[in-house]
VODO-99026 format. One record per residue (C-alpha): x, y, z. Coordinates in steps of 0.05 Angstrom, whole numbers, plus 5000, padded with zeros to 4 digits. Layout:
<nodes>
XYZ
...
</nodes>
This chain:
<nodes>
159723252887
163123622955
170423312963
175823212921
174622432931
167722492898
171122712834
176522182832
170621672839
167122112786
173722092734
174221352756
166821192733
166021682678
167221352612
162420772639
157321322655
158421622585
156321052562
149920932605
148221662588
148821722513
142021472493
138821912549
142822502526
140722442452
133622322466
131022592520
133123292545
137323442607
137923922657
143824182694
142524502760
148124702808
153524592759
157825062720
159724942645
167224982679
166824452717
171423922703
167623382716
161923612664
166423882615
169923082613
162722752609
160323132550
167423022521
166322382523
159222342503
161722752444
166722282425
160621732420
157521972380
161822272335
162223132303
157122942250
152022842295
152923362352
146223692330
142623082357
143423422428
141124132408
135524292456
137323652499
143124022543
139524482581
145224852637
141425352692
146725822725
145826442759
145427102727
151127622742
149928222771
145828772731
143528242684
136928032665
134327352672
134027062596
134126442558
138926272503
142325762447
149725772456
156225252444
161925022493
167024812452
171024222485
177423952437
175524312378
168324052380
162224462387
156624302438
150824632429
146324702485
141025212523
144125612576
138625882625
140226502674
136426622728
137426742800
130426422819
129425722800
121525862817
119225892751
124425452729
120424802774
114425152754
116825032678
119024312692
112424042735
108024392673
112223882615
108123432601
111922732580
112522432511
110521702503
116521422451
113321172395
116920492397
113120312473
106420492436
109720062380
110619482429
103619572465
100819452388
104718832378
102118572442
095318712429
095118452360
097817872392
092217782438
086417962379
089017452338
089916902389
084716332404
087416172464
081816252531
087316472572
088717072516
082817552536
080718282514
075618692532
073719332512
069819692568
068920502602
074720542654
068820852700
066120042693
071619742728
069819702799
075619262820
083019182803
082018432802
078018552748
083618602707
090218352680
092718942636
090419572623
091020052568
088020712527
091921032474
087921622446
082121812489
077822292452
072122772455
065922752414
066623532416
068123682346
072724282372
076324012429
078323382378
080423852323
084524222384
088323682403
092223602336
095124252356
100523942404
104223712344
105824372305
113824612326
117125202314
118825032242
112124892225
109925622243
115625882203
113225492142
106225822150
110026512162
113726472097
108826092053
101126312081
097825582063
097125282134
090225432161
091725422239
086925732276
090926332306
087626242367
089725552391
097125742356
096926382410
094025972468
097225342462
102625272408
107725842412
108225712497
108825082490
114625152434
117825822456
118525492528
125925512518
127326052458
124826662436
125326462357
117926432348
113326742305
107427142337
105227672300
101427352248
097726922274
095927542329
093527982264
089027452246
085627492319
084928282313
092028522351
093928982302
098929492358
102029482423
094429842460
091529232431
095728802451
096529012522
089328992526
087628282506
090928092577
096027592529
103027412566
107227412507
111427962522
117427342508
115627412432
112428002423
116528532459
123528492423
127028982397
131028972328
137128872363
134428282395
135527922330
142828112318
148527572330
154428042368
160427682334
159027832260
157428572284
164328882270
165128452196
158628692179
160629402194
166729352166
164929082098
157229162084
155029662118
153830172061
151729572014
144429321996
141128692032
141728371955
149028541954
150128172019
145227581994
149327511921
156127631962
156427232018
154426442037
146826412065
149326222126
153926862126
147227322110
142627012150
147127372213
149128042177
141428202144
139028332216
144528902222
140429302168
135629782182
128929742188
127430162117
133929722082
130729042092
126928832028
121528382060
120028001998
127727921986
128927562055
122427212049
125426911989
132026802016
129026452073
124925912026
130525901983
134025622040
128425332076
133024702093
137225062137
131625182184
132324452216
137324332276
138223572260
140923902188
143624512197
148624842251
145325502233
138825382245
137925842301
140526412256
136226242208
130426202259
131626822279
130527122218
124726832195
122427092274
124327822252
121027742182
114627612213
115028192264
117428712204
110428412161
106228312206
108728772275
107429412301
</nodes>
């Protein structure tokens, strides 16, 4: 986009690329380099895209809008969830500063892509096709890929689910399907048996790439990191997760209502007073010796719902929480 006649052709084509877009937008996630969240041109697409697919199911593209600007000056470079609001309707998306898109390629080229279940769906069909058929021309064969010596050899080609006869590097692998929420279950309720060390060395990078909302510090007690001279001497690059401070976890907008009205009140007087949604964002404004841990853990099952995006628009409040319960139990 560099002349003025590049965005007429863009406001000229944009409802039909709206269109084209939508089911890339809600399923796979998108990033924005070189544009601004001002720009008209964006700001009309995702009004559009919004429009498709209606307020009640705006969520869908939580996580999927990723925006990379450049920080301003005397800023740090930092990740976060945020909203543009465009007619009244509220877009979430990830808004990532930074003024070197390095480690932002480096992120990118280390994703490793998700096969959609309905192409592995298909590649069944067609192979329970050919199993069942009679026909000569219908052929399948089950050999090493290190046998076939020739492409000619063959007429289509596929492996879903290679696996080792390691016991542990089998087990490992079932490890790329825990998420965020699934830690936070284990955080509040203690029944998952993860082993910490494949949650510390494969899970929590792999699901913090893009927020901070992740518990650590359990599953770092259970390896032996018990303070910050252990931790800076088991060599781990966590510092995302582990090296927050309280404030970290506080949402700036509902700072001057929570001073205002609850500041002299108990965490249980905010719980029985205001909506869950409402405490979730004031409990984090207590201090440190005013936060009942068994209270908010509590709270949090009691409103363990709210902790998924696709139902809740406070999830990432809740998130957070459940983030700062585990570094208040289990933290240094």
């Amino acid at each position: 986009m560099l002349t003025n006649e590049d965005y007429a052709q863009f406001n000229e084509r944009n409802a039909y690329l709206a269109a084209k877009l939508i089911t890339i937008f809600v399923e796979h996630p998108i990033v924005f380099l070189g544009y601004s969240l001002s720009d008209q041109n964006i700001s009309s697409l995702l009004r559009a895209i919004s429009l498709c697919i209606g307020k009640e199911n705006i969520e869908q593209l939580r996580q999927n809008l990723i925006f990379v600007q450049r920080q301003a000056d005397g800023e740090d470079a930092n990740i976060s969830d945020t909203y543009i609001t465009i007619d009244g309707v509220q877009i979430p998306l990830v808004l990532v500063k930074s003024n070197n898109w390095i480690p932002i390629f480096e992120a990118l080229r280390a994703t490793k892509r998700k096969i959609p279940a309905r192409v592995l769906r298909y590649c069944k069909e067609q192979m329970y096709e050919l199993v069942q058929s009679s026909e000569p021309e219908k052929k399948l064969c089950v050999v090493d890929i290190d046998a076939i010596d020739r492409k000619e050899d063959i007429e289509f080609l596929v492996g879903v689910g290679v696996a080792s006869h390691q016991e542990n590097i089998v087990a490992g692998i079932g490890y790329a399907a825990v998420e965020t929420k699934d830690l936070i279950v284990d955080v509040l309720h203690e029944k998952a048996s993860y082993d910490a060390r494949q949650i510390i060395d494969n899970v929590i990078p792999r699901v913090g790439r893009y927020t901070q909302n992740v518990p650590a510090f359990k599953y770092l007690r259970q390896i032996g990191i018990d303070s910050n001279d252990a931790y800076e001497k088991s060599g781990l690059a966590l510092d995302k997760w582990v090296k927050r401070d309280l404030k970290d976890f506080r949402v700036k907008m509902y700072s001057a209502p929570f001073f205002r009205k609850y500041r002299h009140q108990t965490m249980r007087d905010v719980i029985d007073g205001c909506t869950p949604e409402n405490a979730s964002a004031y409990i984090p404004f207590f201090s440190r010796d005013k936060i009942d841990l068994e209270l908010l853990r509590q709270f949090l099952i009691d409103n363990e719902e709210k902790l998924d995006y696709s139902t809740s628009s406070y999830a990432s409040n809740f998130r957070k929480l459940a983030t700062l319960y585990d570094k208040l139990k289990w933290g240094w």
